[in-house]
C-alpha positions in Angstrom: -13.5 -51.6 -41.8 -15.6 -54.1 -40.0 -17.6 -52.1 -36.5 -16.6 -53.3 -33.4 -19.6 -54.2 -31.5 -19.9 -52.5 -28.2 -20.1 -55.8 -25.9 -16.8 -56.3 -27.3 -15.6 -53.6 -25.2 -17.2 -54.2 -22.2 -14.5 -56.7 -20.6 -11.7 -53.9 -21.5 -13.9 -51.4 -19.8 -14.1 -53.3 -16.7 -10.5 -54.4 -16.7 -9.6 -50.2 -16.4 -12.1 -49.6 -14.2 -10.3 -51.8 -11.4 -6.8 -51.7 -12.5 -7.4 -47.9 -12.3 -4.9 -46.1 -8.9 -7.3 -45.3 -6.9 -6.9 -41.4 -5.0 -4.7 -42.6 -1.6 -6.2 -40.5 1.5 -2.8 -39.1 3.0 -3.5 -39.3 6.8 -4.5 -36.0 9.1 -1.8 -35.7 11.8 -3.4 -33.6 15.3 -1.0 -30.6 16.2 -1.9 -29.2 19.5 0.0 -26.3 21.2 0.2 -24.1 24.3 -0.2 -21.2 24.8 -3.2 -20.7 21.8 -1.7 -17.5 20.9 1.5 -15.2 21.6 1.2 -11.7 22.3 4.7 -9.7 22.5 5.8 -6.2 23.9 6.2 -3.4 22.0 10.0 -3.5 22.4 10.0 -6.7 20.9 11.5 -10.0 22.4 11.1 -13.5 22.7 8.0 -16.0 23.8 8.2 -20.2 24.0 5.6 -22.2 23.2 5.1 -26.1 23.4 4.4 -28.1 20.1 2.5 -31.4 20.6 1.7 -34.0 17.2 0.8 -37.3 16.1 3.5 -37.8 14.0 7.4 -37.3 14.8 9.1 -34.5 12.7 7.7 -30.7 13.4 8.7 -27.7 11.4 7.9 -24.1 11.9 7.8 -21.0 9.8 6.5 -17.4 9.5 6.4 -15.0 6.6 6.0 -11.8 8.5 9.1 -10.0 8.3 9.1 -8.3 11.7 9.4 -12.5 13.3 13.4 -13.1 13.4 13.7 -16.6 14.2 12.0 -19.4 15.3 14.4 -21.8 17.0 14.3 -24.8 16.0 12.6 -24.4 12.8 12.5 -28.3 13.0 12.4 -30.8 15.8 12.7 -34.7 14.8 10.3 -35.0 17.9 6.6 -35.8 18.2 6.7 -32.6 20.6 8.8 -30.0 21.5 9.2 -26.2 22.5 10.1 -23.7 20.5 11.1 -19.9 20.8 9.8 -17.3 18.3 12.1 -13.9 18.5 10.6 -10.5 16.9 11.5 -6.9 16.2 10.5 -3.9 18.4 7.3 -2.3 16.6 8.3 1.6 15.7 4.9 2.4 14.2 2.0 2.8 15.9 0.1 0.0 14.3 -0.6 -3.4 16.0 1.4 -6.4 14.0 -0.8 -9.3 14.0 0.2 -12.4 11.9 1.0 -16.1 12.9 3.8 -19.1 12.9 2.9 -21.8 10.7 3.5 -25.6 12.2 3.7 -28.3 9.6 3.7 -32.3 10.3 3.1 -34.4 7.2 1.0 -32.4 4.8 -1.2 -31.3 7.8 -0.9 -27.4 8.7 -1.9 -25.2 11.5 -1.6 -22.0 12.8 -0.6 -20.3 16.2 -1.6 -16.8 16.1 1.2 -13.8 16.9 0.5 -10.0 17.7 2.4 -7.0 18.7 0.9 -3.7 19.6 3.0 -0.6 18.5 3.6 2.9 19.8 0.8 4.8 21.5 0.2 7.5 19.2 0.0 9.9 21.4 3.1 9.6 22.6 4.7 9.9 19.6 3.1 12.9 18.6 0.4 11.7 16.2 -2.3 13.9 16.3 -5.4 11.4 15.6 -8.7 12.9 14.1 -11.7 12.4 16.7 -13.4 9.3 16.2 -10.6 7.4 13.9 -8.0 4.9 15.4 -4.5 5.1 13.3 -4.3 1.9 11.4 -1.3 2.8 8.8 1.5 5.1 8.5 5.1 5.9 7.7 6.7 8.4 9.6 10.3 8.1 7.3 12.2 7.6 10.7 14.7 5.5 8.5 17.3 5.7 5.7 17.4 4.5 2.3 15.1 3.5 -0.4 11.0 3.8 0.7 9.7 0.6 3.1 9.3 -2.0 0.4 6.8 -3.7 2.7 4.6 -0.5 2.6 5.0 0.5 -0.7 5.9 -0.4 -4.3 7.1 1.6 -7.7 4.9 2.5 -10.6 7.4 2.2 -13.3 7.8 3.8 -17.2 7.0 6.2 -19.5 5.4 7.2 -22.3 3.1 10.0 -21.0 1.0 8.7 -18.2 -1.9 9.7 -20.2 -1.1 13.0 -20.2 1.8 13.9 -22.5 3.9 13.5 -19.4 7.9 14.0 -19.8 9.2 11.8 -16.6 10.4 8.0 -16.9 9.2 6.6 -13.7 12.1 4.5 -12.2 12.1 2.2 -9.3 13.4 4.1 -6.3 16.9 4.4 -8.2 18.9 5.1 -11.9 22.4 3.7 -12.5 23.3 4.2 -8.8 21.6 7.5 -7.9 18.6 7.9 -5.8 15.4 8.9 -7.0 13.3 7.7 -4.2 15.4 8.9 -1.1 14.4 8.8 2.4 17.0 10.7 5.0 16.6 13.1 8.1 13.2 12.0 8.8 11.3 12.8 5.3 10.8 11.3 1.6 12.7 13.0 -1.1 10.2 12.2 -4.4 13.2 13.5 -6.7 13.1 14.9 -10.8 16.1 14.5 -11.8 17.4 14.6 -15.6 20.2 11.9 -16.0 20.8 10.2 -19.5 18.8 13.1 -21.1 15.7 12.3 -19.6 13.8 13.4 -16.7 13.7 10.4 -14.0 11.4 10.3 -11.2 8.9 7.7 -8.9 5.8 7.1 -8.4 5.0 5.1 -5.4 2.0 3.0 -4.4 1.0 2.1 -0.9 0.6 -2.0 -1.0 -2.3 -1.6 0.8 -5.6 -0.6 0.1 -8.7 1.3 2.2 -12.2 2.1 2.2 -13.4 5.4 3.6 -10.8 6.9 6.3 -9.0 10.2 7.1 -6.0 9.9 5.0 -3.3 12.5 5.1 0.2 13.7 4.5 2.7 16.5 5.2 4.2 17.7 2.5 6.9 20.0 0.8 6.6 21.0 -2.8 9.2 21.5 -5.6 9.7 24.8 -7.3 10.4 24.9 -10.9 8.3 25.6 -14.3 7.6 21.8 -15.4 6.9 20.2 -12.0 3.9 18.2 -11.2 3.6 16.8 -7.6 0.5 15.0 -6.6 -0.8 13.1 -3.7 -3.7 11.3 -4.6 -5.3 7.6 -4.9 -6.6 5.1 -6.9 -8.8 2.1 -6.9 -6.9 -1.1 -6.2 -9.9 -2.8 -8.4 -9.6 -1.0 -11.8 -11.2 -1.2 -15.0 -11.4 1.6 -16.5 -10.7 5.6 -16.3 -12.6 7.5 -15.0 -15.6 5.4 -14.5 -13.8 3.8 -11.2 -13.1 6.5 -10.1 -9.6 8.9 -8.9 -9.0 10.8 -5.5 -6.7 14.1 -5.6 -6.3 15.1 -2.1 -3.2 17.5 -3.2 -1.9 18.8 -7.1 -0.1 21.8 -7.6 1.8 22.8 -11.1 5.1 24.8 -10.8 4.1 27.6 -13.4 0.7 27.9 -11.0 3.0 27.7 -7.6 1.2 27.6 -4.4 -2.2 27.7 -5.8 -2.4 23.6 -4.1 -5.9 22.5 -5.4 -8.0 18.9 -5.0 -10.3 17.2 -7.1 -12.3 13.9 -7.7 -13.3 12.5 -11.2 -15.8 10.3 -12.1 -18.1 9.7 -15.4 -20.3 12.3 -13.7 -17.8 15.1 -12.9 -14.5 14.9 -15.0 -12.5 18.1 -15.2 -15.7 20.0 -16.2 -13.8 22.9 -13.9 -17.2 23.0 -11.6 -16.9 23.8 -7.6 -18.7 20.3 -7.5 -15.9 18.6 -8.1 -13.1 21.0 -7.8 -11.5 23.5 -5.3 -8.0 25.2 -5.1 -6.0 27.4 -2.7 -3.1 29.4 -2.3 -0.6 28.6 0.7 2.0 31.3 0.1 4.8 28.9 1.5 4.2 25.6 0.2 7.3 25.2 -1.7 9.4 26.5 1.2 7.6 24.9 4.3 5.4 21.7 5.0 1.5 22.0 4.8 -0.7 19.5 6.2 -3.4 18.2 3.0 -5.8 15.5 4.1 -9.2 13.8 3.3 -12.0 12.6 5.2 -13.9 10.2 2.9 -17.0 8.4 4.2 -19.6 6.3 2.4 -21.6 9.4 2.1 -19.2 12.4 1.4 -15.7 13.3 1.4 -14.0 16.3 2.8 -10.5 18.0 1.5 -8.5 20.0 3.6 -5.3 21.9 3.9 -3.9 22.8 7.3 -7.0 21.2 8.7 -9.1 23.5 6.6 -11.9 22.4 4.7 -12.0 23.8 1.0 -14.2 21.2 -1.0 -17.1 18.8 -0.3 -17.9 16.0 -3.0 -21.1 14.1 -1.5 -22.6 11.0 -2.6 -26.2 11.8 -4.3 -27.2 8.9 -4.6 -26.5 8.4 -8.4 -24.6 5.3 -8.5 -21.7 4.5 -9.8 -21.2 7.2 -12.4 -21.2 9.8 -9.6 -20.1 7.5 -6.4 -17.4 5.1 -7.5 -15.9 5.5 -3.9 -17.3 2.5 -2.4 -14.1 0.2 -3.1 -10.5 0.3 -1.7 -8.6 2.8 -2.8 -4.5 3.2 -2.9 -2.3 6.3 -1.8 -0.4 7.6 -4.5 2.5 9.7 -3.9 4.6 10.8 -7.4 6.7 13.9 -9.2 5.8 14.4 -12.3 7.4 16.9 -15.0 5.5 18.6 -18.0 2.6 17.2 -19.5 -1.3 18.8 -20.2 -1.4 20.4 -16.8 2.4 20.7 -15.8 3.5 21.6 -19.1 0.7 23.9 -20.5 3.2 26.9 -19.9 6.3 24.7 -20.7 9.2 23.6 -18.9 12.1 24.9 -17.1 14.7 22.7 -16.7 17.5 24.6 -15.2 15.3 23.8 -12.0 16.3 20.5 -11.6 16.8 18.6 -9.2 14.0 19.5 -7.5 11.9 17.2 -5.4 8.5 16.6 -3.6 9.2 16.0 0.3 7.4 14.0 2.7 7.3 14.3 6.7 4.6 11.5 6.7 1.8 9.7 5.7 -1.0 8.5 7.8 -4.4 6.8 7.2 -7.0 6.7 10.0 -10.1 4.7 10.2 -13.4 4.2 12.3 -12.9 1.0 14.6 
């Protein structure tokens, strides 16, 4: 085949170059408003604003489930008032999100908060030196807050030989995940010849804190309830490290221990790393079991007593992995290496893990 000679192409080059679309700019509209921001009540309520643009044809929006409406959510208008409505704020943390205002393909932001519940007045006992920044009391019925937490869901062992199939919150019709009379029932139950239960996951994540939960245990040969956390950045087992501010094993009841693991210390059984105690009534009454964690040690305790201290040597990450955000973990396990090593019993089911509340407190 004869070569084409490069000059050849040059006039075909050219002629692409300039027929070529060039990018079209799409224009910037201005979107001012007044006030800059709008603060509401704890009970809830309404505010107005006033929405001026460049360009006729505003529309409003907000993804924060605790805004009702926004009325209109369009105005044909170059400007225009509008009224957000939101939810009274039963917690005790401040709501802080915005109300998106779109003209054209420009996009700006007005700015919404809602303080919550003084803390003290609702009876929230908050460690000196922390501000309250998360909780959930369970002052509500149904299935767990799906805004505060998600399901961890399956089986096959967990690692551990485990005998549970994690469901999400509930099987064919019956609750697992139940929240009544002010608590959290973390059920076992065995339906369809197999032990169901839940693990939930906080959605959010923290970084050093005083985390803490009242709790109820189960009774039964076979149960395995845990309060503990995880990183939300993980990689690997148990090199990023695991948090267990509460275990206790049915066949071992009321012995309620906690434990961290790490490539340094990982269930060597050392007091480094490990520390139980018995509360005589923790499957019959609720027991307080927190952590303080700080970027140089962290602190277990039950009933406000301190029974282990893990501090940060200075090794890096093989012994101090606890520098990332970290999930709360609340789950019922059945059987397995720990809650199985004696076997199971399972004419104690149901049985189930309960929960008065959850809180996590941080320095501000």
């Amino acid at each position: 085949m004869k070569p084409i000679r490069i000059l050849s192409l040059l006039p075909l080059i050219l002629f692409a170059l300039c027929c070529r679309p060039q990018p079209v700019e799409v224009p910037q509209n201005s979107i001012a408003f007044t006030p800059d921001s709008l603060i509401f009540e704890q009970q809830g309520g309404e505010q107005t604003f006033f929405v001026t643009a460049s360009a006729p044809g505003i529309a409003l929006y907000s993804d924060q489930d605790w805004v009702t409406s926004i009325e209109p959510p369009y105005c044909a208008q170059q400007e225009g008032s509008f009224t957000v409505k939101v939810k009274p704020n039963s917690t005790t943390a401040t709501r802080e999100g915005a109300v998106v205002i779109k003209v054209g393909q420009t996009r700006t932001q007005l700015p919404i908060r809602q303080p919550g519940l003084d803390p003290e007045e609702v009876g929230i006992e908050t460690p000196e030196g922390y501000t309250l920044v998360w909780h959930d009391e369970f002052d509500y019925d149904g299935l767990p807050a799906s805004t505060d937490w998600k399901y961890q869901t399956g089986d096959g062992g967990w690692g551990n030989h485990e005998l549970q199939d994690y469901v999400s919150g509930e099987y064919n019709g019956v609750k697992i995940a139940e929240v009544s009379d002010g608590t959290l029932k973390v059920w076992a139950k065995k339906l369809d010849g197999k032990v169901r239960s839940v693990r939930l996951n906080t959605r959010k994540s923290w970084t050093y804190g005083w985390i803490e939960a009242s709790l109820k245990l189960p009774k039964g040969k076979g149960t395995w309830p845990a309060f503990w956390m995880m990183p939300s950045q993980f990689t690997g087992w148990p090199k990023d490290g695991e948090i267990d501010i509460m275990e206790e094993v049915g066949y071992h009841a009321n012995y309620c221990s906690s434990s961290i693991h790490c490539n340094r210390y990982n269930n060597s059984g050392s007091t480094i790393e490990h520390a139980e105690r018995y509360i005589p009534t923790a499957q019959t009454e609720f027991h307080v079991y927190g952590l303080e964690w700080t970027a140089d040690y962290m602190t277990f305790y039950q009933d406000g007593k301190a029974i282990l201290t893990y501090k940060n040597n200075g090794g890096g990450h093989d012994s101090w992995p606890f520098y990332k955000p970290f999930y709360i973990i609340l789950n019922l396990a059945w059987g397995g290496d720990w809650g199985g090593a004696q076997g199971v019993d399972e004419s104690c089911l149901p049985t189930a893990m309960e929960v008065d509340w959850v809180r996590v407190f941080q320095k501000m």
